[in-house]
C-alpha positions as a printed NumPy array, in Angstrom:
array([[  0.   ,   0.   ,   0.   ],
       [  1.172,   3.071,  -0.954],
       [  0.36 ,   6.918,   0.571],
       [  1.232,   9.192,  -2.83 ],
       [  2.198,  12.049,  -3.621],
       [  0.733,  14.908,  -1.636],
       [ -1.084,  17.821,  -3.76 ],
       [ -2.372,  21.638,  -2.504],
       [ -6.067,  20.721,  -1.893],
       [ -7.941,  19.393,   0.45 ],
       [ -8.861,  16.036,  -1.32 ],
       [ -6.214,  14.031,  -2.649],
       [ -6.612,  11.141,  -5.224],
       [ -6.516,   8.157,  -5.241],
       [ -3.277,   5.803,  -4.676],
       [ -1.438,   3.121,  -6.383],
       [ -0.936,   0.262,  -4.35 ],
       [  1.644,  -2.609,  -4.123],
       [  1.404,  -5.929,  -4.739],
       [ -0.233,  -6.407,  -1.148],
       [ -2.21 ,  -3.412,  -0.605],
       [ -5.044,  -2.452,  -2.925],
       [ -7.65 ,   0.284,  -3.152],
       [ -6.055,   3.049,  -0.907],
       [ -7.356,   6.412,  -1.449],
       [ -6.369,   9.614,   0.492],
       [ -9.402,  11.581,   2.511],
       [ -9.762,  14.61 ,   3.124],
       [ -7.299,  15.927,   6.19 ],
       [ -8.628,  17.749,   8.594],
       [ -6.497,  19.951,  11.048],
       [ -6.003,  18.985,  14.633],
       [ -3.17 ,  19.354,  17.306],
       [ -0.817,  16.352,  18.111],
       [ -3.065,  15.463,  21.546],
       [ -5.617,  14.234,  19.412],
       [ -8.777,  17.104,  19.901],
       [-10.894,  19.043,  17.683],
       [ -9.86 ,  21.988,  16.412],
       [-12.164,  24.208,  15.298],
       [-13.544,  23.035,  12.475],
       [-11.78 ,  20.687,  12.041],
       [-14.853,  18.106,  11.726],
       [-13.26 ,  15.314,  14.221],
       [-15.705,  14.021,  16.591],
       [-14.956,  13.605,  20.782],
       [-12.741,  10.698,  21.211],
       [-14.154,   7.33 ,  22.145],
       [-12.244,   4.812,  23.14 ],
       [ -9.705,   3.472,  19.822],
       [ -6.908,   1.777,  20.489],
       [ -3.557,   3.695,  20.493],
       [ -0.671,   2.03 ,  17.691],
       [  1.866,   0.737,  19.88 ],
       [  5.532,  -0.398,  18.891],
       [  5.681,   1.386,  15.96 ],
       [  8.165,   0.318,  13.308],
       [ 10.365,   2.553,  10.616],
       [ 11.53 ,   0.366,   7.675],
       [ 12.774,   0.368,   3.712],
       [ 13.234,   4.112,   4.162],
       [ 14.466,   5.953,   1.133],
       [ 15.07 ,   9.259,   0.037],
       [ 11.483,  10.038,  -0.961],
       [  9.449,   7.163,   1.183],
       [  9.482,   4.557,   4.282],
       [  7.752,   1.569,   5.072],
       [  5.55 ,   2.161,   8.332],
       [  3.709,  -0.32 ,  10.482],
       [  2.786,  -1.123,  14.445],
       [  1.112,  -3.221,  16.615],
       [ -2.617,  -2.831,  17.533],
       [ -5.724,  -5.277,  19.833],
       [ -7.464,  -7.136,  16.737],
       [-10.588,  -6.906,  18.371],
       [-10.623,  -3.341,  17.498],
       [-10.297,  -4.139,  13.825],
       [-13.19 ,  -3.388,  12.656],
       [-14.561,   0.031,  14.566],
       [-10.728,   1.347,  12.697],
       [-11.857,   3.305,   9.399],
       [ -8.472,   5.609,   8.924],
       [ -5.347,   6.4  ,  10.011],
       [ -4.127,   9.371,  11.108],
       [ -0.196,   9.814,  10.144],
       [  1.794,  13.027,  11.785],
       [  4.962,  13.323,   9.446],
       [  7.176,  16.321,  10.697],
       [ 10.675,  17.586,  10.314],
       [ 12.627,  16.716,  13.767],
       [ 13.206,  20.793,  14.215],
       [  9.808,  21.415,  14.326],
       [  8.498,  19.528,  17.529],
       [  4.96 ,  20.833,  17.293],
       [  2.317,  19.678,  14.34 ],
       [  2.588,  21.314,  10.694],
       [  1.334,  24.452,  10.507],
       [  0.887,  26.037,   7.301],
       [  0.392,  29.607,   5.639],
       [ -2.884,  28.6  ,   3.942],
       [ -5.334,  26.775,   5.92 ],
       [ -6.381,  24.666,   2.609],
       [ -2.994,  22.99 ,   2.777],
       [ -3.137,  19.462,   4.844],
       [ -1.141,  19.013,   7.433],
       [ -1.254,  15.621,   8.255],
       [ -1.581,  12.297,   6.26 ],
       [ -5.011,  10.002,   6.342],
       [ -5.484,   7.124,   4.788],
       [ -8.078,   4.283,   4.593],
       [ -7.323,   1.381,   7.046],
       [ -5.305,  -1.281,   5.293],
       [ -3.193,  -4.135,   6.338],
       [  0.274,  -3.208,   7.539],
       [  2.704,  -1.654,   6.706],
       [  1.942,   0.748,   4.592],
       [  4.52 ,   2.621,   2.161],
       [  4.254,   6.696,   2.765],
       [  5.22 ,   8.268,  -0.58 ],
       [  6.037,  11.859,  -2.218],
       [  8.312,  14.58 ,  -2.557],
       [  5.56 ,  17.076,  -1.555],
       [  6.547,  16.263,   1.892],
       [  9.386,  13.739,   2.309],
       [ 13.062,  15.367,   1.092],
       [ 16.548,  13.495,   0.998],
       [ 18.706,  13.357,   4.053],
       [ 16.527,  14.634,   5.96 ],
       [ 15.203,  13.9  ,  10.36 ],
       [ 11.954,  13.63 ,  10.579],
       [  9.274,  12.593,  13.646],
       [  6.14 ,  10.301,  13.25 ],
       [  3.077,   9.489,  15.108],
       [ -0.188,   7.744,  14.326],
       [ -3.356,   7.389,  15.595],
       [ -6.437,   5.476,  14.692],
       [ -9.876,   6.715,  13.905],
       [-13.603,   5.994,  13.113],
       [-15.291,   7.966,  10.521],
       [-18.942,   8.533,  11.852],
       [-22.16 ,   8.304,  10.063],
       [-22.417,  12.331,   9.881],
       [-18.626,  12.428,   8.403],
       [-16.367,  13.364,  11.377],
       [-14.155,  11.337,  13.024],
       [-13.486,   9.881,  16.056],
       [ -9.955,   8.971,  16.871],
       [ -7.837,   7.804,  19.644],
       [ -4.518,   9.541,  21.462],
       [ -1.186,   9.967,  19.476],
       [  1.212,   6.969,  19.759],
       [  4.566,   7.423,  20.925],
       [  6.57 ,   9.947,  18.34 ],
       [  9.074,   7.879,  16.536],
       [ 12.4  ,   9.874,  14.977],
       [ 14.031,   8.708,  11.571],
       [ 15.789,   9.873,   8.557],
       [ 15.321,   9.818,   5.178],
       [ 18.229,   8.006,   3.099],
       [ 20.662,   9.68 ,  -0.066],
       [ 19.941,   9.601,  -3.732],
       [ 19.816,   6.261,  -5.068],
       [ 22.076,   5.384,  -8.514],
       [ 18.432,   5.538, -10.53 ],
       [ 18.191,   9.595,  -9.113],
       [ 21.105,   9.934, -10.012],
       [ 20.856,   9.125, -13.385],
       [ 17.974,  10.911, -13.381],
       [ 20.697,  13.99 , -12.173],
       [ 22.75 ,  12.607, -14.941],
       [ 20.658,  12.76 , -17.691],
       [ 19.526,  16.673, -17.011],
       [ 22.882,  17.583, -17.178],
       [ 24.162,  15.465, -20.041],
       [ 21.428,  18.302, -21.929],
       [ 23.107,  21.343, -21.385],
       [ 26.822,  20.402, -20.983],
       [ 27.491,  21.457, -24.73 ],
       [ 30.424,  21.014, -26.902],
       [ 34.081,  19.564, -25.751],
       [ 37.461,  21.648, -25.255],
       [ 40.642,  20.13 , -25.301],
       [ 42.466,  20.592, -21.979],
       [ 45.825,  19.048, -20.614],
       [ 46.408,  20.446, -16.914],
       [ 44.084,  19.315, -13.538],
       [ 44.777,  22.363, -11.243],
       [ 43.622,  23.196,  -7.729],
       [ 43.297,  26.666,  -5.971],
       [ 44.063,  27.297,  -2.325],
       [ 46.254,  29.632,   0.148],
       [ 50.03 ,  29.094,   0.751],
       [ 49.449,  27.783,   3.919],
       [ 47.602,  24.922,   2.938],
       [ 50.615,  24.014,   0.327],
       [ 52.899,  24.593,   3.16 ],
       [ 50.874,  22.27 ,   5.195],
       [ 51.361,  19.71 ,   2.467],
       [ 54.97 ,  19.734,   2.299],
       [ 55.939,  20.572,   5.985],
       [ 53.523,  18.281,   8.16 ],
       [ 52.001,  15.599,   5.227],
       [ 55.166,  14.282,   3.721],
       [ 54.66 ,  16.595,   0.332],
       [ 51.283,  15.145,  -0.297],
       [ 47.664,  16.785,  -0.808],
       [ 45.607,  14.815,   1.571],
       [ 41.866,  13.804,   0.791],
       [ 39.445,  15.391,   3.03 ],
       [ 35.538,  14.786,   3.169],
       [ 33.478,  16.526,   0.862],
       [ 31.429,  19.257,   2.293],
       [ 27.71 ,  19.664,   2.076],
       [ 27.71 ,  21.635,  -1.522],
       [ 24.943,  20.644,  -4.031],
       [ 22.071,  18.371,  -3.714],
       [ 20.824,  17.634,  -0.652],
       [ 20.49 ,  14.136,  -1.184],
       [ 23.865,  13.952,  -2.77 ],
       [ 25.552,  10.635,  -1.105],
       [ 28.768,  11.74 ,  -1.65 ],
       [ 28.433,  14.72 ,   0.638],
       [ 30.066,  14.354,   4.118],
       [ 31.36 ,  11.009,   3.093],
       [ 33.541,  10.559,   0.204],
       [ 37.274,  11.788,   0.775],
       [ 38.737,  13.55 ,  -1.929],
       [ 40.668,  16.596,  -3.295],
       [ 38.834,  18.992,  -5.477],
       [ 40.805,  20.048,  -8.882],
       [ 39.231,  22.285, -11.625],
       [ 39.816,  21.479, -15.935],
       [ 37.382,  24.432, -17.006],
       [ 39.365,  26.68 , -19.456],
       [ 38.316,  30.305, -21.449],
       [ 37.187,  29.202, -24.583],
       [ 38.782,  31.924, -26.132],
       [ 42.776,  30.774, -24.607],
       [ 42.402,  27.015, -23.994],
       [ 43.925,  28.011, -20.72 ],
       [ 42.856,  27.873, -16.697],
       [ 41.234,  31.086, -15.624],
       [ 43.415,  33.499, -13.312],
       [ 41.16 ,  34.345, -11.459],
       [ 39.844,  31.704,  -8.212],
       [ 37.558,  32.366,  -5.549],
       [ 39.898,  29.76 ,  -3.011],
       [ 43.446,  31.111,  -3.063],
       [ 46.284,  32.857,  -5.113],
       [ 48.171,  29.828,  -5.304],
       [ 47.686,  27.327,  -7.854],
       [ 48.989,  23.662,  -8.29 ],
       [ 49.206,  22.331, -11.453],
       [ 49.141,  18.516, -12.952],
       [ 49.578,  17.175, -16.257],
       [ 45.743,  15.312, -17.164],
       [ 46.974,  12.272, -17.487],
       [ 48.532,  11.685, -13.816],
       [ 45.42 ,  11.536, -12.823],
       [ 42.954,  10.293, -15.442],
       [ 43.714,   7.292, -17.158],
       [ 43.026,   4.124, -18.417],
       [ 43.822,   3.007, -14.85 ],
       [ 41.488,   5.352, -13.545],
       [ 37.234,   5.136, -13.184],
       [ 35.002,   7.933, -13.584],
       [ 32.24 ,   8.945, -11.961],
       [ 28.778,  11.411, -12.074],
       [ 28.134,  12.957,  -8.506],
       [ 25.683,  15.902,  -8.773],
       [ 24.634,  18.667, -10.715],
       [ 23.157,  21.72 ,  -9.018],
       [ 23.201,  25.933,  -9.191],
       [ 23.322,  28.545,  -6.853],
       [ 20.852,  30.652,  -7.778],
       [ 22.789,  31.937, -11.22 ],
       [ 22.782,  30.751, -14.577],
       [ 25.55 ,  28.725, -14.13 ],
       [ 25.414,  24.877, -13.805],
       [ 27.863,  23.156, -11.478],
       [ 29.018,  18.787, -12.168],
       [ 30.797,  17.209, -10.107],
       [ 32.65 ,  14.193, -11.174],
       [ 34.712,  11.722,  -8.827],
       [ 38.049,  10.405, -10.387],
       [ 39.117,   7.339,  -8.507],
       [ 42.182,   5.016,  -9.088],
       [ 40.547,   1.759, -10.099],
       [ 40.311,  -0.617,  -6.617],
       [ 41.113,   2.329,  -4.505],
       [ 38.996,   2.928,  -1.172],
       [ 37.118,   5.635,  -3.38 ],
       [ 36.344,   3.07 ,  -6.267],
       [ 34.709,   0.772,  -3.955],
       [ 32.528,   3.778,  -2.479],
       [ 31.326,   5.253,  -5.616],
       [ 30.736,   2.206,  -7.136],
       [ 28.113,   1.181,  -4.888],
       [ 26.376,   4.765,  -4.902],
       [ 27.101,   6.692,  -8.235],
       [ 26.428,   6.175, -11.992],
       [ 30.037,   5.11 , -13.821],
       [ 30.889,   6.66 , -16.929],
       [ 32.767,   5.875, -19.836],
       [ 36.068,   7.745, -19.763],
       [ 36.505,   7.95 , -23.799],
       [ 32.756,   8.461, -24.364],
       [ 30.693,  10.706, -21.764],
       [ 29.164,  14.421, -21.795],
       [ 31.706,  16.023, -19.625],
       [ 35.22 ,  14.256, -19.094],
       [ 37.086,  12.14 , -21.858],
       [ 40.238,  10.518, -21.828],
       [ 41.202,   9.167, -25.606],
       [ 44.044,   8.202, -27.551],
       [ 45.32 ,   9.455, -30.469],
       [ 46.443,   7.59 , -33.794],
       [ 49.95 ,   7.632, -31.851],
       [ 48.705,   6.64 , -28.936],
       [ 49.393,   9.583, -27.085],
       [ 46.22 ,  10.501, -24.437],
       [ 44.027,  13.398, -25.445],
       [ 41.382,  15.503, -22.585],
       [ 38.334,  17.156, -22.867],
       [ 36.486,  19.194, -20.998],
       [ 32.168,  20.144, -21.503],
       [ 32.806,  23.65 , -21.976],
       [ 28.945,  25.04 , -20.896],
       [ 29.057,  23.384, -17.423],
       [ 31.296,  24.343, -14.536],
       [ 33.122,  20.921, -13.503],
       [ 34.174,  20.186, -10.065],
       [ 36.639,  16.712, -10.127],
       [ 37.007,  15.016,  -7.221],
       [ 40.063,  12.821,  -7.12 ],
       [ 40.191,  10.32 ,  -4.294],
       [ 43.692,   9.443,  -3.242],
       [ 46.747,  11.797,  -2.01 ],
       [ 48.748,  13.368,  -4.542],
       [ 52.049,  14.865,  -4.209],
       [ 53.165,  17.741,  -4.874],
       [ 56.436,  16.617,  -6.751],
       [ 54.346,  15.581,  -9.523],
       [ 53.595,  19.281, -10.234],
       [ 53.955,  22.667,  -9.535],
       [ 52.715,  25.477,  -7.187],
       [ 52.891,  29.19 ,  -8.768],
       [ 51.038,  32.218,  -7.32 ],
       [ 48.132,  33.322, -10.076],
       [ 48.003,  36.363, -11.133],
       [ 44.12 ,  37.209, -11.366],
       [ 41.698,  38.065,  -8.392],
       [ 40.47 ,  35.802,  -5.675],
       [ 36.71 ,  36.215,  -6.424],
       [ 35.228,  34.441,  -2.599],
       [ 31.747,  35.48 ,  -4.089],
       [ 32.11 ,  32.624,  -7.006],
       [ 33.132,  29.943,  -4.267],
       [ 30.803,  26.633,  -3.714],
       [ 31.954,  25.65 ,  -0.481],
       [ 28.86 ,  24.67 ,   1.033],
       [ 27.042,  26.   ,  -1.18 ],
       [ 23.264,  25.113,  -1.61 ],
       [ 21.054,  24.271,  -4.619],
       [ 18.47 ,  26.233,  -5.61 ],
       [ 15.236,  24.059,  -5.307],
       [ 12.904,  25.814,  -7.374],
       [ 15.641,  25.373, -10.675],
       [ 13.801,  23.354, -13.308],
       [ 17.285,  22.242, -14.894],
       [ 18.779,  20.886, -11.85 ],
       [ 16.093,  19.228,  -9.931],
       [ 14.306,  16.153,  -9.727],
       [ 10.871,  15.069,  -7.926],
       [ 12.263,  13.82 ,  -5.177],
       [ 12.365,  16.445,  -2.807],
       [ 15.156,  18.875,  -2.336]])
């Protein structure tokens, strides 16, 4: 059984159900407080004696949906017409309240055999706490309701992106990355203190750090995967880095194919904006059996390295390796192991350090059409 998608009105249609569950449809939901009265008008009768859901139990949660179930006296069976379901974010302690009163605020559905699947990006969103309770009702002959006390309130949290949004993700931004420029250098913008750092206290090597909470929200690469962030992106009109960089006036520099290579997997790991025309990819570059090649390959779509949107490593008729770069997309690479710094070279750049352009935590615009999918945000 399956609660769907939740709409702006007060009736909501009709589900689809799974393979155990049939005939669900949503009623109308009615506003009341947490303690189980009447508001109002909120059309919910005085409370006779239902019995409460006890031991309620969270399972198959995923980004957009969880499996929900508990145990209740089967001799009240039958007098049970509806459930009540109280889905809240974990900040927000209190009921759902909002701006327009036409908007629901909490879940009912027909009684049906347990569990039942909640569904819909209306009101579930990635990576995300959220607090539960149920209670069970009786729809009268005159069309209120009575219903019994809140169960306990049960805290959970909605899981990542799986590989299918993802390739959803994928597939929006495989549309606008636009035509390929050659490229040859992988460089990497910070402050000299972090390259001092590197040489002084890590043995001369660029460690990999978890990735901060830039991009999607349901991103599963964000505060997990370890990595260092490099840059390819060059002016179409040089075939050269930028000099400007909004994370430092020093630059390292390393030939492509150090780090991509036929040795090498590739891999999509968001797309998002920040509220400009811009569009942001990240990729993960990961040494084939490395620690980061056994995480992305359970969570991220793999790409072809000689025959993708955004990335390509190819040979020439000598055999020599060739890069390219999607030029209308601005690609953030992720590479997954250290790297020392005696396979390139630090210079100070010579353009501006723009801090407005950085992405450093930076967060997606929900309301993009490009960048989004309907799975929450």
């Amino acid at each position: 059984m399956e609660v769907p998608r939740l709409g702006h009105s007060i009736s909501s249609p009709t589900s689809p159900c799974d393979n155990m569950i049939k005939n669900l449809s949503l009623e109308a939901i009615q506003l009341c407080d947490r303690e189980g009265h009447k508001s109002q008008d909120s059309g919910i009768a005085e409370m006779e004696e239902l019995p409460v859901p006890q031991n309620i139990k969270i399972n198959n949660i995923t980004c957009d949906s969880f499996k929900i179930s508990w145990d209740m006296d089967p001799k009240s069976k039958e007098r049970i017409t509806h459930y009540f379901i109280d889905l809240n974010k974990k900040e927000n302690k209190n009921s759902n309240k909002f701006k327009h009163k036409d908007v629901p605020t909490k879940l009912v559905a027909k009684a049906v055999p347990l569990p039942m699947t909640v569904r819909g990006h209306w009101f579930l969103s990635p990576r995300t706490e959220y607090t539960v309770a149920v209670q069970t009702a009786s729809k009268q002959s005159d069309g209120d309701y009575a219903v019994s006390e809140w169960s306990e309130i049960i805290e959970f949290c909605t899981a990542d992106y799986s590989p299918v949004h993802l390739t959803q993700l994928l597939e929006k931004a495989e549309v606008i990355a636009g035509r390929m420029l050659k490229f040859s250098l992988f460089y990497r913008n910070q402050h000299k203190e972090y390259f001092d750092k590197a040489r002084l206290q890590q043995g001369n090597k660029m460690m990999p750090s978890v990735k901060d909470n830039s991009g999607s929200h349901g991103s599963p690469i964000s505060g997990k995967l370890e990595g260092i962030f490099f840059s390819c992106n060059t002016e179409f009109n040089t075939g050269k880095a930028p000099q400007d960089s909004p994370y430092g006036r020093y630059r390292f520099e390393v030939q492509a194919e150090i780090l991509f290579n036929q040795k090498t997997n590739l891999y999509f790991g968001d797309l998002y904006c920040m509220y400009t025309a811009y569009h942001y990819v990240i990729l993960v570059l990961a040494p084939s059996g490395s620690p980061g090649d056994e995480f992305c390959k359970q969570r991220l779509p793999q790409l072809n390295i000689a025959d993708n949107k955004f990335l390509t490593c190819t040979e020439d008729k000598d055999g020599r390796l060739v890069f390219h770069h999607a030029q209308d997309v601005i690609l953030e690479v992720i590479y997954t192991d250290p790297l020392d710094l005696s396979l390139g070279t630090v210079a100070e750049i010579s353009g501006h350090q723009l801090r407005s352009l950085s992405t450093v935590n930076a967060k997606k615009d929900p309301s993009c059409k490009i960048c989004n999918i309907s799975v929450g945000r």
